[in-house]
PDB file of N, CA, C and O in Angstrom:
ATOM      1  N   UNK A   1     115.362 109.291 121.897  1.00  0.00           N
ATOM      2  CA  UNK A   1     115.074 110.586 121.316  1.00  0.00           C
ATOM      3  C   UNK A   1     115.063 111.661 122.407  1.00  0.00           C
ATOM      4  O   UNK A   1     115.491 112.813 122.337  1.00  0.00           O
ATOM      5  N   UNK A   2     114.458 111.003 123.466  1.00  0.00           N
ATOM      6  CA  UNK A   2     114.857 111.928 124.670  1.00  0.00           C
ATOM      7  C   UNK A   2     115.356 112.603 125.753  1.00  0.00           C
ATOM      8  O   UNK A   2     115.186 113.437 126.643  1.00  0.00           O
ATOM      9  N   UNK A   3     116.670 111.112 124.738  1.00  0.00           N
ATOM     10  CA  UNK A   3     118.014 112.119 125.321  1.00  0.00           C
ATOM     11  C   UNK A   3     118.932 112.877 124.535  1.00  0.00           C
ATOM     12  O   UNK A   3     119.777 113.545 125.132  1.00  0.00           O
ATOM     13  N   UNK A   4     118.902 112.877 123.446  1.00  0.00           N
ATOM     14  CA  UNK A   4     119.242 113.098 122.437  1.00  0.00           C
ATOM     15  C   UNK A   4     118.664 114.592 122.475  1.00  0.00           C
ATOM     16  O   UNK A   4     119.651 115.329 122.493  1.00  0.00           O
ATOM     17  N   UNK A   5     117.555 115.317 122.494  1.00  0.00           N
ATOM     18  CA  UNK A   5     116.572 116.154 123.284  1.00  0.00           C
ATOM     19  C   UNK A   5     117.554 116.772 124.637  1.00  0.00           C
ATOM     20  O   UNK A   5     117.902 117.952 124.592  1.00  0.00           O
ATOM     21  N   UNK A   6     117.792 116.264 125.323  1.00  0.00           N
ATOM     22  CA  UNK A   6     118.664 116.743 126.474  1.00  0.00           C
ATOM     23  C   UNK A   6     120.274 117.278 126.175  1.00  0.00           C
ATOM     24  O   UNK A   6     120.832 118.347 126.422  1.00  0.00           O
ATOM     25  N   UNK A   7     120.736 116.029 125.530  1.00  0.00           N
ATOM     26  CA  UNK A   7     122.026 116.691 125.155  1.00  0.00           C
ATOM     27  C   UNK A   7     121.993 117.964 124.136  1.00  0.00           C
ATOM     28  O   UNK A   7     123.015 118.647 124.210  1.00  0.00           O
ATOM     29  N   UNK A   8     120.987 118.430 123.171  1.00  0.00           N
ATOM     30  CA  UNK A   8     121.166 119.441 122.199  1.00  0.00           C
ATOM     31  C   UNK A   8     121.193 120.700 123.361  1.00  0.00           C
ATOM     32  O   UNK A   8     121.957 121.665 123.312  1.00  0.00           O
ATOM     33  N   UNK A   9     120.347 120.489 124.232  1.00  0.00           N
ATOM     34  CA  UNK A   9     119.863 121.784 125.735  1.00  0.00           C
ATOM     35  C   UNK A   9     121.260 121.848 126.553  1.00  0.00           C
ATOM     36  O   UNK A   9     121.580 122.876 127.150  1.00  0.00           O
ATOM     37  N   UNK A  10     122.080 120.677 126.545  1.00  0.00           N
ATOM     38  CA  UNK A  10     123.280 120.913 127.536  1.00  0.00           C
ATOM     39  C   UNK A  10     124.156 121.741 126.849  1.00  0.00           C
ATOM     40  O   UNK A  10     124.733 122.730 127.300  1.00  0.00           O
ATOM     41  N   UNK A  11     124.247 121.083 125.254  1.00  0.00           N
ATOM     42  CA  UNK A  11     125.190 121.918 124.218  1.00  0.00           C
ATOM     43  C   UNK A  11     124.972 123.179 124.137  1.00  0.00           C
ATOM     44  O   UNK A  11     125.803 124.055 123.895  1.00  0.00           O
ATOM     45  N   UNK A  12     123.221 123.360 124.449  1.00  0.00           N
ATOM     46  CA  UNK A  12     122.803 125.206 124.017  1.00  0.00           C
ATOM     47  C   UNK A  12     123.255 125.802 125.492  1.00  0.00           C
ATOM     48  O   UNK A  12     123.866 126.871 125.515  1.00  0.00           O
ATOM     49  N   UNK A  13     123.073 125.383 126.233  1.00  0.00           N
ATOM     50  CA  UNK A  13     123.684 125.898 127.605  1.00  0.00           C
ATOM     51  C   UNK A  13     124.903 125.990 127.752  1.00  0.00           C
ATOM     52  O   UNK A  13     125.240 126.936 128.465  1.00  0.00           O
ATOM     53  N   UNK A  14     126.189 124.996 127.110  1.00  0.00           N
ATOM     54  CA  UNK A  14     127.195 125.411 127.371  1.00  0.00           C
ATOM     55  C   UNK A  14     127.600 126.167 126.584  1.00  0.00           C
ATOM     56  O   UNK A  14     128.262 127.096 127.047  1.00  0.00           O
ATOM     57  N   UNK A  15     127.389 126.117 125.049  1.00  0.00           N
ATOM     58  CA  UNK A  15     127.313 127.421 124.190  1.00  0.00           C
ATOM     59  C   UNK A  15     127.175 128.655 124.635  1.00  0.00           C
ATOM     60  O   UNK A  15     128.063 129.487 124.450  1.00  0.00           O
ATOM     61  N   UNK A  16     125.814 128.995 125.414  1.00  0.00           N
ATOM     62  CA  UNK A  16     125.830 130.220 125.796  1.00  0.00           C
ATOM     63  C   UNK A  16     127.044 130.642 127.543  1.00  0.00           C
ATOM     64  O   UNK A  16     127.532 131.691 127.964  1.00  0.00           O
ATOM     65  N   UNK A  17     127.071 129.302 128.012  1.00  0.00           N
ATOM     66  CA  UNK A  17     128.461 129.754 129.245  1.00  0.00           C
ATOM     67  C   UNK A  17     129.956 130.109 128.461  1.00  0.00           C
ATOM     68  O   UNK A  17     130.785 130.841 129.002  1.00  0.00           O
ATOM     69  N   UNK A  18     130.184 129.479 127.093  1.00  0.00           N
ATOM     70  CA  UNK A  18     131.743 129.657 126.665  1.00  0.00           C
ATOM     71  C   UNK A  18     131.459 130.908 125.754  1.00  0.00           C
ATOM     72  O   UNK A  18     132.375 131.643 125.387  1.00  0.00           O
ATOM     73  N   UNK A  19     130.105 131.118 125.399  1.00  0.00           N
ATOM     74  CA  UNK A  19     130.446 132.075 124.475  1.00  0.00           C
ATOM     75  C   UNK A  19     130.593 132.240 122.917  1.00  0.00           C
ATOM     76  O   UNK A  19     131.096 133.153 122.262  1.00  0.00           O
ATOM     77  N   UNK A  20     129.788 130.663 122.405  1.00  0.00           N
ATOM     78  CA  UNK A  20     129.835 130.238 121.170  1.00  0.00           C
ATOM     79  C   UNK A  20     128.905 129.898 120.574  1.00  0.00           C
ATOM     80  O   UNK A  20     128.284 128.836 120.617  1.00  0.00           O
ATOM     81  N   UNK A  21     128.693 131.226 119.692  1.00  0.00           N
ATOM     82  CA  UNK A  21     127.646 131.617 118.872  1.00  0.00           C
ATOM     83  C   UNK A  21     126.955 130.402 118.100  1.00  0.00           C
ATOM     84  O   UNK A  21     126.069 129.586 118.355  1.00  0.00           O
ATOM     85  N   UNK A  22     127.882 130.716 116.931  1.00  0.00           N
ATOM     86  CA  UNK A  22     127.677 128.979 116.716  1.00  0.00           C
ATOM     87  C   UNK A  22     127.090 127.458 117.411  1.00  0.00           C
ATOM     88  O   UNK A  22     125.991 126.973 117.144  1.00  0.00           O
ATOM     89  N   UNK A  23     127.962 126.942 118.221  1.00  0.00           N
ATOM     90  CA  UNK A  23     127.040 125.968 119.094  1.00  0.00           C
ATOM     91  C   UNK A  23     125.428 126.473 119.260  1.00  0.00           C
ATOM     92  O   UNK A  23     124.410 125.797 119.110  1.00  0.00           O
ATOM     93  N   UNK A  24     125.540 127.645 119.558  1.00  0.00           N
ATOM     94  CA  UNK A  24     124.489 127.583 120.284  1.00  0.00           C
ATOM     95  C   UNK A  24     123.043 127.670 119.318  1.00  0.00           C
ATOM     96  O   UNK A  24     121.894 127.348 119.619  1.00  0.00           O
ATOM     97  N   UNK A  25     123.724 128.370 117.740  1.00  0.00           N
ATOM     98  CA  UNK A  25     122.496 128.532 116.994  1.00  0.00           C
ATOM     99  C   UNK A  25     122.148 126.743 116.799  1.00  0.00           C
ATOM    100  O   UNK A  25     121.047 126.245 117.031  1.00  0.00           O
ATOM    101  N   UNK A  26     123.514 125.890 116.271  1.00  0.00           N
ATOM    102  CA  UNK A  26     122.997 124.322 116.116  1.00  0.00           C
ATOM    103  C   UNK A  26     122.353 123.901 117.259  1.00  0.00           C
ATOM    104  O   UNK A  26     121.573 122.950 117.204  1.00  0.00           O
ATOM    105  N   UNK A  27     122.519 124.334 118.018  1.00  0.00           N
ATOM    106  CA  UNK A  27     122.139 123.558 119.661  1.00  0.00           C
ATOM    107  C   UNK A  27     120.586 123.682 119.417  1.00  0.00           C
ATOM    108  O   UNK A  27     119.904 122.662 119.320  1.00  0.00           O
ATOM    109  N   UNK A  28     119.990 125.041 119.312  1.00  0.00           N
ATOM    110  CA  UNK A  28     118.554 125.851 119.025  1.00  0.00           C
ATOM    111  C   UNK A  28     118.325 125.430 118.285  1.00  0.00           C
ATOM    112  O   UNK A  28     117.349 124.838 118.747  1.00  0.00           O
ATOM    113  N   UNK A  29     118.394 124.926 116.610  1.00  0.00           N
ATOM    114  CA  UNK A  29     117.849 124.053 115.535  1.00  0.00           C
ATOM    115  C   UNK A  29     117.692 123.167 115.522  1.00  0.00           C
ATOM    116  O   UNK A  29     116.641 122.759 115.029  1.00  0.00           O
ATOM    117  N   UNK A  30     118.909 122.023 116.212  1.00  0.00           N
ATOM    118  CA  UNK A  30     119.124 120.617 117.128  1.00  0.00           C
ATOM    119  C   UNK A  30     117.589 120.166 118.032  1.00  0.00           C
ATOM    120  O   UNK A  30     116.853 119.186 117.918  1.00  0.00           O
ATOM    121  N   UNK A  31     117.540 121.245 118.842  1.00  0.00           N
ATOM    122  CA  UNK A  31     116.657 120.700 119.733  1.00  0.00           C
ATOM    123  C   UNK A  31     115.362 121.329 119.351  1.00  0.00           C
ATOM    124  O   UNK A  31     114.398 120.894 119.982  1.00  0.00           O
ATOM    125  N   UNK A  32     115.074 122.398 118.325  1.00  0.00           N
ATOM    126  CA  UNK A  32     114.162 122.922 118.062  1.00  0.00           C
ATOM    127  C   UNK A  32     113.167 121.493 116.732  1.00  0.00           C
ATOM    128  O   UNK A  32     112.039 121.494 116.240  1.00  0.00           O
ATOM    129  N   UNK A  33     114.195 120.641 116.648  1.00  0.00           N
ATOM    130  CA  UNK A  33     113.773 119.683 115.348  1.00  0.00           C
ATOM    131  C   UNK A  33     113.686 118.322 116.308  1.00  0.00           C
ATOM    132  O   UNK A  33     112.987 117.417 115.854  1.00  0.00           O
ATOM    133  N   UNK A  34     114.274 118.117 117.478  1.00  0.00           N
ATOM    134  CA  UNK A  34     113.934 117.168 117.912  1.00  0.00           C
ATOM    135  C   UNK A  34     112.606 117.065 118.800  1.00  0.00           C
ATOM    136  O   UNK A  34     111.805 116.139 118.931  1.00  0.00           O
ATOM    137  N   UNK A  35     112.658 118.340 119.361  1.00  0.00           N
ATOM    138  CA  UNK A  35     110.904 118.657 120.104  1.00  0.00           C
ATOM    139  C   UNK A  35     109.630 118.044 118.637  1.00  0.00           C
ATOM    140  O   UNK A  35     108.671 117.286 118.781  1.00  0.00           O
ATOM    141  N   UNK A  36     110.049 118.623 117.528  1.00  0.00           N
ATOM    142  CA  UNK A  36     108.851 118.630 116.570  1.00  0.00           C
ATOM    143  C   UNK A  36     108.812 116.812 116.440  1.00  0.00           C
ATOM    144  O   UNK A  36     107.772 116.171 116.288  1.00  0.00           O
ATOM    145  N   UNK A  37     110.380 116.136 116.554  1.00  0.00           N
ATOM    146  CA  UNK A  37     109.990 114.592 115.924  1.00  0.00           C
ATOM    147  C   UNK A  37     109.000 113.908 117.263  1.00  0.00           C
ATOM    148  O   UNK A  37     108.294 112.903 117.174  1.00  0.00           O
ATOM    149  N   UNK A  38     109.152 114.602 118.239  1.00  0.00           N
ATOM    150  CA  UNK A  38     108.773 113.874 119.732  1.00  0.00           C
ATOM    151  C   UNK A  38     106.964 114.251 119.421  1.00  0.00           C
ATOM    152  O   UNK A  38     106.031 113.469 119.604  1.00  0.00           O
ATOM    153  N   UNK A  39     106.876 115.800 118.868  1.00  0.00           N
ATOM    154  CA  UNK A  39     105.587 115.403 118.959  1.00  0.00           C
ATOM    155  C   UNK A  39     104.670 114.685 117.552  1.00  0.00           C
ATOM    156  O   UNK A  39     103.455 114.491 117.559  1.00  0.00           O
ATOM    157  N   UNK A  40     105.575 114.385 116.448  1.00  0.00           N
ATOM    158  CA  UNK A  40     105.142 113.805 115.674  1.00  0.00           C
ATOM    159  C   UNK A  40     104.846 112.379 116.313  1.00  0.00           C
ATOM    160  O   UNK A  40     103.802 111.729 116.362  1.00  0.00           O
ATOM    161  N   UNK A  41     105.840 112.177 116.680  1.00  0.00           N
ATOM    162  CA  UNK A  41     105.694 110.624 116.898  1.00  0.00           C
ATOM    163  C   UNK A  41     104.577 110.679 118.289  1.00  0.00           C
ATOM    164  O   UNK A  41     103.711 109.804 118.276  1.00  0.00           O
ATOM    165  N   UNK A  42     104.570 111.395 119.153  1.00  0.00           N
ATOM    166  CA  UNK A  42     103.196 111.289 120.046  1.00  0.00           C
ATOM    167  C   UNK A  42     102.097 111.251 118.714  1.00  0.00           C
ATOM    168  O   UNK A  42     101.702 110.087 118.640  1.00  0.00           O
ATOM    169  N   UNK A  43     101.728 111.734 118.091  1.00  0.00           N
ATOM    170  CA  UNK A  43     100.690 112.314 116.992  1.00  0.00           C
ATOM    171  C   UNK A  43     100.315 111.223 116.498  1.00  0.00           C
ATOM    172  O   UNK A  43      99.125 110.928 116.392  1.00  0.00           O
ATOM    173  N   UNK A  44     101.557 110.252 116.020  1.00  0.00           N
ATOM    174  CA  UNK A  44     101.274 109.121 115.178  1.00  0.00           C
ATOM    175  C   UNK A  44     100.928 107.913 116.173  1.00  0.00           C
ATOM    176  O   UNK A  44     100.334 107.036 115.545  1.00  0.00           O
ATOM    177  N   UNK A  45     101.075 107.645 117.276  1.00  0.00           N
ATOM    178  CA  UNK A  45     101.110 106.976 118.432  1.00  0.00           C
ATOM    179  C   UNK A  45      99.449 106.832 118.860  1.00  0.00           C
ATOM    180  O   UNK A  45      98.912 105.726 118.904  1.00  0.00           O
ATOM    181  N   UNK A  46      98.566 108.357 119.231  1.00  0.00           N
ATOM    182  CA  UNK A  46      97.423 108.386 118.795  1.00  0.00           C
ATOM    183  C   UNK A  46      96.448 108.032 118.134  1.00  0.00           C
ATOM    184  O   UNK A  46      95.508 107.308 118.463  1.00  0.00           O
ATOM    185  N   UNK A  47      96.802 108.870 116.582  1.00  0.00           N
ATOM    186  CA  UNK A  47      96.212 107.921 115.717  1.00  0.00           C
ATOM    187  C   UNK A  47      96.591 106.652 115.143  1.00  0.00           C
ATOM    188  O   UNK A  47      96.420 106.503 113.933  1.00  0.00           O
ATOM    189  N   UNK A  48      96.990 105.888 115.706  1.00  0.00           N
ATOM    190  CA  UNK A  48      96.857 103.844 115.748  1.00  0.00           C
ATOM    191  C   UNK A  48      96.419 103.796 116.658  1.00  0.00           C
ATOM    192  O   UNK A  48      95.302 103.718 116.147  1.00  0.00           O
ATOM    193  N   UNK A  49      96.157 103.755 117.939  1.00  0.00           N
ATOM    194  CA  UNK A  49      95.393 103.727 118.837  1.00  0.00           C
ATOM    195  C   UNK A  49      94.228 104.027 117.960  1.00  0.00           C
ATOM    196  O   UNK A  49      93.558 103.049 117.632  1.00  0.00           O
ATOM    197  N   UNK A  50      93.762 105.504 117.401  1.00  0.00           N
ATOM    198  CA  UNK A  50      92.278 105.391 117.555  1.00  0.00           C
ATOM    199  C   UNK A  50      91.890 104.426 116.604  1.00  0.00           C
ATOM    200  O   UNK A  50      91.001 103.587 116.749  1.00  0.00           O
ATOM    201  N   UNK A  51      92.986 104.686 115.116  1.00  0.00           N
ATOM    202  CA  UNK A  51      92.797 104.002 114.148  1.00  0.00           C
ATOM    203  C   UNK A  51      92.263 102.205 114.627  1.00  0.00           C
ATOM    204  O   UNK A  51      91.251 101.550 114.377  1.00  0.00           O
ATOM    205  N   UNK A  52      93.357 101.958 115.299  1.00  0.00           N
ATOM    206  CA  UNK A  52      93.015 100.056 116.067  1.00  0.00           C
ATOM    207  C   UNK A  52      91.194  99.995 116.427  1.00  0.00           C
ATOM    208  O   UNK A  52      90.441  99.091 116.065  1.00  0.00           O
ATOM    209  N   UNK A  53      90.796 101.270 117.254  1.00  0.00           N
ATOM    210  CA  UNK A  53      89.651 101.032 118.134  1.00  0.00           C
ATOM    211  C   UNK A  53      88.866 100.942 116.813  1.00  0.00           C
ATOM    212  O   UNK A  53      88.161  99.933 116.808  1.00  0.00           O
ATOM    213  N   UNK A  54      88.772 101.621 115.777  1.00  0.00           N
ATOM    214  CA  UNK A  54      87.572 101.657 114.561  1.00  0.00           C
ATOM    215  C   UNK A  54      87.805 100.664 113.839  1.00  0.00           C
ATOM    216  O   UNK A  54      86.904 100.277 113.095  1.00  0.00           O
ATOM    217  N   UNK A  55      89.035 100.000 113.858  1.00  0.00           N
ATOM    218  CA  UNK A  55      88.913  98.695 112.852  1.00  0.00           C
ATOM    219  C   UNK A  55      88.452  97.655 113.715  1.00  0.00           C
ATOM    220  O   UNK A  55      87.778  96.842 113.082  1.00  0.00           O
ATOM    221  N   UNK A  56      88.556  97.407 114.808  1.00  0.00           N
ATOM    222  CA  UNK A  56      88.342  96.660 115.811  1.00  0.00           C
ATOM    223  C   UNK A  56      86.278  96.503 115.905  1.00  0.00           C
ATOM    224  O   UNK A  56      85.558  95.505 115.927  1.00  0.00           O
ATOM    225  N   UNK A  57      85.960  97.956 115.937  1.00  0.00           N
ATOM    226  CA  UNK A  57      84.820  98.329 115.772  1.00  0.00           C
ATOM    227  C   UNK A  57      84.285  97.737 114.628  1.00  0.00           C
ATOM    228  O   UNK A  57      83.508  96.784 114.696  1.00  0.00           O
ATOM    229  N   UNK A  58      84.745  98.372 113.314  1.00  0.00           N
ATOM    230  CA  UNK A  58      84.354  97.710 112.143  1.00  0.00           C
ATOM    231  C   UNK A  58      84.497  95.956 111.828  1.00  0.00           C
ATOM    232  O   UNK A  58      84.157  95.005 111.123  1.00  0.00           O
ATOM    233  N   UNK A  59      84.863  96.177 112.357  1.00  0.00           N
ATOM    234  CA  UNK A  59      85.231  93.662 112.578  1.00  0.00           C
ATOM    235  C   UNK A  59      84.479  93.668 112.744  1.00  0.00           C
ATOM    236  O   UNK A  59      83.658  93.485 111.845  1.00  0.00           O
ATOM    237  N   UNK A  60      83.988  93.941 114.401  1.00  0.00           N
ATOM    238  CA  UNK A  60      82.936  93.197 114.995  1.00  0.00           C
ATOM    239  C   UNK A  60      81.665  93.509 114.494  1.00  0.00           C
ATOM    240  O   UNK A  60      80.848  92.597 114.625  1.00  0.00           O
ATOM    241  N   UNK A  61      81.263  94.533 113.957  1.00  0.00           N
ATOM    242  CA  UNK A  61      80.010  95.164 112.773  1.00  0.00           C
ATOM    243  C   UNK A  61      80.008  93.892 112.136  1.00  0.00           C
ATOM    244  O   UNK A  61      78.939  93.281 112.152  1.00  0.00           O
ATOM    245  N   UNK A  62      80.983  93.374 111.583  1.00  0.00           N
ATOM    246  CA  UNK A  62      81.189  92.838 109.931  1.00  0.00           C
ATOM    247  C   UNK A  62      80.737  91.112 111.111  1.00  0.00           C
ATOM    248  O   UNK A  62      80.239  90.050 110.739  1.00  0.00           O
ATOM    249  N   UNK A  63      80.997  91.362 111.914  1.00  0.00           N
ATOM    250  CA  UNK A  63      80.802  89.345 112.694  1.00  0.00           C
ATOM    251  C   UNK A  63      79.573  89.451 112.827  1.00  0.00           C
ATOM    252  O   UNK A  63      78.829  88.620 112.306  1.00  0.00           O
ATOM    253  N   UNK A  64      79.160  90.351 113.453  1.00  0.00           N
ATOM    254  CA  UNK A  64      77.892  90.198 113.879  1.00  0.00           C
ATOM    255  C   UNK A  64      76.390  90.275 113.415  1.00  0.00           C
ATOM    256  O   UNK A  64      75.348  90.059 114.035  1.00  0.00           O
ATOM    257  N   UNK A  65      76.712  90.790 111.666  1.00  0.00           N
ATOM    258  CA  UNK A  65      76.206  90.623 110.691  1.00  0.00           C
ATOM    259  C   UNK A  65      75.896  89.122 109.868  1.00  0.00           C
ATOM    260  O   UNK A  65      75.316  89.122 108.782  1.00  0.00           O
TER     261      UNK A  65
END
């Protein structure tokens, strides 16, 4: 994803060196939608982590009962 992320920035860069409007608006939507999946997926990455620590938590409640 994070190169995929890089190439939309090379495309918006060479867009704006040749002069093509176009490229460059996809290039800007391209990479403007791949920043948002990078931080979704950080987001979701998080919460399982915390989610793991409270079920983990809640087990051992439930054993030690």
């Amino acid at each position: 994803m994070l190169i995929a992320t890089l190439l939309g920035l090379v495309a918006l860069v060479a867009g704006l060196a040749f002069g093509w409007p176009v490229l460059v608006l996809l290039s800007i939507i391209f990479t403007a939608v791949q920043m948002m999946m990078l931080a979704a997926r950080t987001a979701v990455e998080r919460n399982d982590v915390k989610m793991s620590a409270k079920l983990a938590a809640k087990e051992a409640r439930r054993r030690g009962m």
